[in-house]
Structure formats: C-alpha cells, structure tokens
C-alpha positions as CSV (number, residue, x, y, z in Angstrom):
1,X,31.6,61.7,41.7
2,X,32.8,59.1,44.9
3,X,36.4,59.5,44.0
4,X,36.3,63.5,43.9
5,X,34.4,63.6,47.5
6,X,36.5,61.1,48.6
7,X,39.5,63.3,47.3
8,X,38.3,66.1,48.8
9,X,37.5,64.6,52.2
10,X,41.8,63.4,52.1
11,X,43.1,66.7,51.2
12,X,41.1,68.5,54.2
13,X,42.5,65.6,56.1
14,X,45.9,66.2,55.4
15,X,45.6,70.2,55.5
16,X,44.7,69.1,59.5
17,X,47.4,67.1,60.1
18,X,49.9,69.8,58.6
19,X,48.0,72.0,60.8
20,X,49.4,70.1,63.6
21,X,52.8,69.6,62.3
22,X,52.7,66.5,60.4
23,X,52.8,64.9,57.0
24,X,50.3,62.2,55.8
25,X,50.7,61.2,52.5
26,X,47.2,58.7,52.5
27,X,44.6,60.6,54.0
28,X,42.0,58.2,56.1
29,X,42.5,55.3,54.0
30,X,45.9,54.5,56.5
31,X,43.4,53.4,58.9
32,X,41.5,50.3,59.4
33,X,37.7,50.5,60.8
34,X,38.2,50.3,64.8
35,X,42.5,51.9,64.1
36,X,43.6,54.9,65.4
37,X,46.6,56.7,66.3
38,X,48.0,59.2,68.7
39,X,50.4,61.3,66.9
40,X,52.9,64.2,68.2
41,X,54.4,67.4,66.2
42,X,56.4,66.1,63.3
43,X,55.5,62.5,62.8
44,X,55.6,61.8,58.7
45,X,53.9,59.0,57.5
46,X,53.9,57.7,54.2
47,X,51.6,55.3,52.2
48,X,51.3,52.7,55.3
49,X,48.3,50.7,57.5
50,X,47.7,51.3,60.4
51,X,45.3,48.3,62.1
52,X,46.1,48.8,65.8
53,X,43.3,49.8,67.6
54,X,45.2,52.6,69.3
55,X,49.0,53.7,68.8
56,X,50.9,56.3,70.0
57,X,54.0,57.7,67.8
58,X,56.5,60.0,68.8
59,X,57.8,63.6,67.8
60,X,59.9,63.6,64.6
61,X,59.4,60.0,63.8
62,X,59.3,59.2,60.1
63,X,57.6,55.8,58.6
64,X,58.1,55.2,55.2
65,X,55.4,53.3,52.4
66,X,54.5,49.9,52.6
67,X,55.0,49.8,57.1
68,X,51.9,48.1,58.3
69,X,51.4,49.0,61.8
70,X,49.4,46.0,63.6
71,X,49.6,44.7,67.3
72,X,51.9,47.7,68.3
73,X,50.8,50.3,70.9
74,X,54.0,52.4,71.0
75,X,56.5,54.0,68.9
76,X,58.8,56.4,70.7
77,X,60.4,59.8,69.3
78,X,62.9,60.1,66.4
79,X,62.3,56.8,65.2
80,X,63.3,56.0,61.8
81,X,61.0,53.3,59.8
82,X,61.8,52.1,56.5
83,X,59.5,51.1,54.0
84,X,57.7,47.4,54.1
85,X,58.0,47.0,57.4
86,X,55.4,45.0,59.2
87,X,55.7,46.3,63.1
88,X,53.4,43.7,65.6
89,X,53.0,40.9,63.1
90,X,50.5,38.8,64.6
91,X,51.7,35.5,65.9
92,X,48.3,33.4,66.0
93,X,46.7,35.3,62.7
94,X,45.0,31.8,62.0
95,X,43.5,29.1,64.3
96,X,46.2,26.3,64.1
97,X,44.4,23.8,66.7
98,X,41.1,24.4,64.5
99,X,40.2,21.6,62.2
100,X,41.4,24.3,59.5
101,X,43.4,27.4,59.6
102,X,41.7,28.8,57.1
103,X,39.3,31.8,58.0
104,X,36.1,30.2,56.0
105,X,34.9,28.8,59.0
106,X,34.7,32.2,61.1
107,X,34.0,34.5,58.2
108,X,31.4,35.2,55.9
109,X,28.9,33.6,57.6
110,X,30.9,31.0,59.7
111,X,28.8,30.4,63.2
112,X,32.2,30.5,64.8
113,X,34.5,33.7,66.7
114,X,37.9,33.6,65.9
115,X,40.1,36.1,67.7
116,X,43.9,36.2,68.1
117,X,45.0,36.6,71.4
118,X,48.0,38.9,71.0
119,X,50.4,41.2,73.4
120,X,51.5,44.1,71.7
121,X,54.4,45.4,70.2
122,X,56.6,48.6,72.1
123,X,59.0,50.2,70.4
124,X,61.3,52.5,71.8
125,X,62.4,56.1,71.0
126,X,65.3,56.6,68.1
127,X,65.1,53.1,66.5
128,X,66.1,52.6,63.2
129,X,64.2,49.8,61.3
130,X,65.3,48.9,58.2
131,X,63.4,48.5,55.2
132,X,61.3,44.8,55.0
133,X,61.8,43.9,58.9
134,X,59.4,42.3,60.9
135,X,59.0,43.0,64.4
136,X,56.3,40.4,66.2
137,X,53.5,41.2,68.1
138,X,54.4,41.1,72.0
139,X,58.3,41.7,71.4
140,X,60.4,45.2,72.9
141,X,62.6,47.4,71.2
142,X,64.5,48.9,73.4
143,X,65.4,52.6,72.8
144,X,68.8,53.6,70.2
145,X,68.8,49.7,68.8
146,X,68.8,48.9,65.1
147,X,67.3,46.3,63.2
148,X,68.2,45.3,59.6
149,X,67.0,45.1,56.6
150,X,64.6,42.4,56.3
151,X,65.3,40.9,59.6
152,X,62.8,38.9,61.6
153,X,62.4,40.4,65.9
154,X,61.2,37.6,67.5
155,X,62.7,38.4,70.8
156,X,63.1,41.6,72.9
157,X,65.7,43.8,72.1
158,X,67.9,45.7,74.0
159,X,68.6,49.4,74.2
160,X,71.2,50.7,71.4
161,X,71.9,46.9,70.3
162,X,72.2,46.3,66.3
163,X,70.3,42.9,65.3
164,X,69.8,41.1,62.2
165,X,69.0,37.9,60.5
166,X,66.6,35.2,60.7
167,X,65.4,35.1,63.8
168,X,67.4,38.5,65.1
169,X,70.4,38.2,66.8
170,X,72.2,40.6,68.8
171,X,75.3,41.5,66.2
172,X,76.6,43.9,68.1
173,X,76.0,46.9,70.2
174,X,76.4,50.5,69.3
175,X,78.3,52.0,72.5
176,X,80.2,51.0,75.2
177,X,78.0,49.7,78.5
178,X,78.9,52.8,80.4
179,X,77.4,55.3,77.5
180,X,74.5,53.1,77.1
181,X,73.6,53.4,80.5
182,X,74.0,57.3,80.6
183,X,72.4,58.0,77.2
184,X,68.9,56.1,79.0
185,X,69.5,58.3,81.9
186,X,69.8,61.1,80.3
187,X,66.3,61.2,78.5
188,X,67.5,63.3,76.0
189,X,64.6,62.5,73.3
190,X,62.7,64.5,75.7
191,X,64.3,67.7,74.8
192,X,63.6,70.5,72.2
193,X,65.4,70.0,69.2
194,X,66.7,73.4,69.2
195,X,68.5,72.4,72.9
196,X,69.7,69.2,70.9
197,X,71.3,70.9,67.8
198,X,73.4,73.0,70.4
199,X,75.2,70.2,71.7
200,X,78.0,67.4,70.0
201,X,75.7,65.0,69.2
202,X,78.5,63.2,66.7
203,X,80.4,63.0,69.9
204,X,78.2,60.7,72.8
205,X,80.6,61.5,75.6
206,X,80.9,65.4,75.0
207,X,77.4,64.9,74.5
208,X,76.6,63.3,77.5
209,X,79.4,65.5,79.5
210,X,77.0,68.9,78.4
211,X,73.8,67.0,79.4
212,X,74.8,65.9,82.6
213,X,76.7,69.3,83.6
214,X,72.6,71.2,83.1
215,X,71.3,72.2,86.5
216,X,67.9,71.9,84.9
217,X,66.4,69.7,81.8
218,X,63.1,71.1,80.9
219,X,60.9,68.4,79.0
220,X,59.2,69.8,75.9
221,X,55.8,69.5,75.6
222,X,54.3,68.5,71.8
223,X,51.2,69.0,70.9
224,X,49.1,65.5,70.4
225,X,46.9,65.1,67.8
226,X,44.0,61.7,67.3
227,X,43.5,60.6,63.8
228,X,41.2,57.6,62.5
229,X,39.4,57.3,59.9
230,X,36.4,59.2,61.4
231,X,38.7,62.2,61.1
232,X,41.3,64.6,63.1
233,X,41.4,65.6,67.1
234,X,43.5,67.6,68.4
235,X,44.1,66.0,72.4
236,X,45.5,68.1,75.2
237,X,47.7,65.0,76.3
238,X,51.3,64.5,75.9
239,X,53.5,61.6,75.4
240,X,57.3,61.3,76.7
C-alpha cells in the first residue's frame, strides 16, 4: 500500500512539473531533506540527487541519470549534463585534522558537530559536461566551456574554454578571443528560442553580425517553478 501512495504522490508530481514545462523522471525522491531547486521552462531532469540546499537551473537545460547536484547554487540556461556527473563535490566531506575521518564520531549518536565548510559551485549558461566529470565545490564554469568526459574541475574555468584530464586543463578554446568576447556581450541565452532559431547559429560571426545590428534585444521572461520534496511552487521570479 506505501509503494502505490508513494506512486501516486510522484506521478501528480511530475504532472506539475509538465505543467510548468519540464520533465522529471524521479518524482520527490531527487531531493534530499533540506534540497531544493529553482527551475525555469524546459529544464529535464533525469534519475539524479539533488542535495544543495537551494539551486537554480536554467531554461532548456537537460541533466541526465546518475548527476548528483551537491554544493552548487547555479546552473545557467541550455546547459548540457551528462550522466554521472557529480557537480559541487565537496572538498572537506570528512574531518581530516579529527583523530578519525570517519563519520562514527559525529553520527549516530556521536556528541560531536561535524560540518563541511564549503563555497559553492556556479556554472555558467550553455556548458557541456561530459558524462562522469567532476566539478568541485567552490570552482566557476564560465559560460560556452566544455569539460570532458570523466574529467576532474578543480580550478575555475573560463568562458567557451574545452578542459580535460586529471586535474582539468585548459586544452583548448572554442573561438577566437574576439568572438569570445562578443558572444558574452551579446547575452544571447537570454533570448526566445524562436528569435534564436532565426539566426546562423552554425555561423558565430553572422551570428553575432545579426545580434549586434538589433536596435532592441528583448529578454524573455520564463516562468520559475520551486520543487522539493515537500512538493511543487510555482514562483513569480525569474532568472537570467
């Protein structure tokens, strides 16, 4: 009887979040006790955790099965996230200048606290993350940059630069300087897909050359909806 309320209660759940524009393929059961997460229009999520107390994610970003979300407070728009990806791995998950690291002293009964003091993770918007890569807590990826399968982001990263390995290196970057510097300038996540689709996007500098020429640049405006595992909440905020 459990499993078929519990059923219930994560189809209703997900009928909300279609209701809002996005996919959820868990239910409540993505969420840890105290996580949360501040979603826009189009967001799918697969089978992931989230544990992050609270974390926005952008329009149209996709994050597929096995992503634990943990010390990360952003993710920007059209971001791509394969699966097994831990984004904001914490970097003190254990007490190292304890007597032991192991969590027997703070836990089940332990008359000690133990909490890790972590910055959180930021990443930007259009970032591709390969499947298996770990980003750590604290680190910055900037907007249009790749990271590798299985790679380990210790260190910020730039905007639009490809890194891989162990630890992450820059490998290379994927435009010239010049169209870097113009594609952050020109904000273009925060238009309307529709707007987007009408443009050259396979071509940067056309691209960039139809942006720029625009008299006006109208931000859309995506609906924001709270989930946890308390439930769904539609917000009137926006994020950009």
């Amino acid at each position: 009887m459990f499993k078929i309320i519990e059923s219930i209660k994560a189809a209703r759940y997900k009928r909300l979040v279609r209701s809002h524009g996005g996919k959820i393929a868990a239910g409540p059961s993505t969420f840890s006790k105290y996580a949360s997460a501040d979603l826009e229009e189009y967001v799918q999520l697969g089978h992931i955790k989230i544990r992050s107390s609270q974390v926005g994610i952008g329009a149209y970003t996709y994050i597929r099965s096995g992503t634990h979300l943990s010390f990360v407070s952003s993710i920007g728009r059209f971001c791509s996230i394969g699966s097994d990806c831990v984004i904001g791995q914490e970097k003190h998950s254990h007490p190292s200048s304890w007597v032991s690291t192991h969590p027997f002293q703070y836990e089940d009964g332990g008359n000690l606290e133990y909490r890790a003091d972590e910055a959180l993770a930021q990443i930007g918007h259009d970032v591709w993350i390969g499947a298996g890569a770990t980003v750590l807590a604290g680190v910055k990826v900037g907007t249009g940059a790749i990271i590798a399968t299985k790679a380990l982001v210790s260190r910020d990263v730039p905007p639009y630069a490809i890194v891989g390995g162990n630890p992450a290196k820059v490998i290379k970057y994927r435009h010239a300087e010049d169209i870097i510097a113009r594609l952050m300038d020109s904000e273009w996540w925060d238009l309307d897909t529709a707007t987007l689709r009408e443009l050259n996007m396979a071509d940067p500098e056309k691209f960039l050359r139809s942006i720029e020429s625009r008299t006006s640049r109208d931000k859309v405006n995506y609906r924001v909806v709270c989930l946890s595992q308390k439930g769904v909440k539609p917000l009137k905020s926006d994020r950009s």
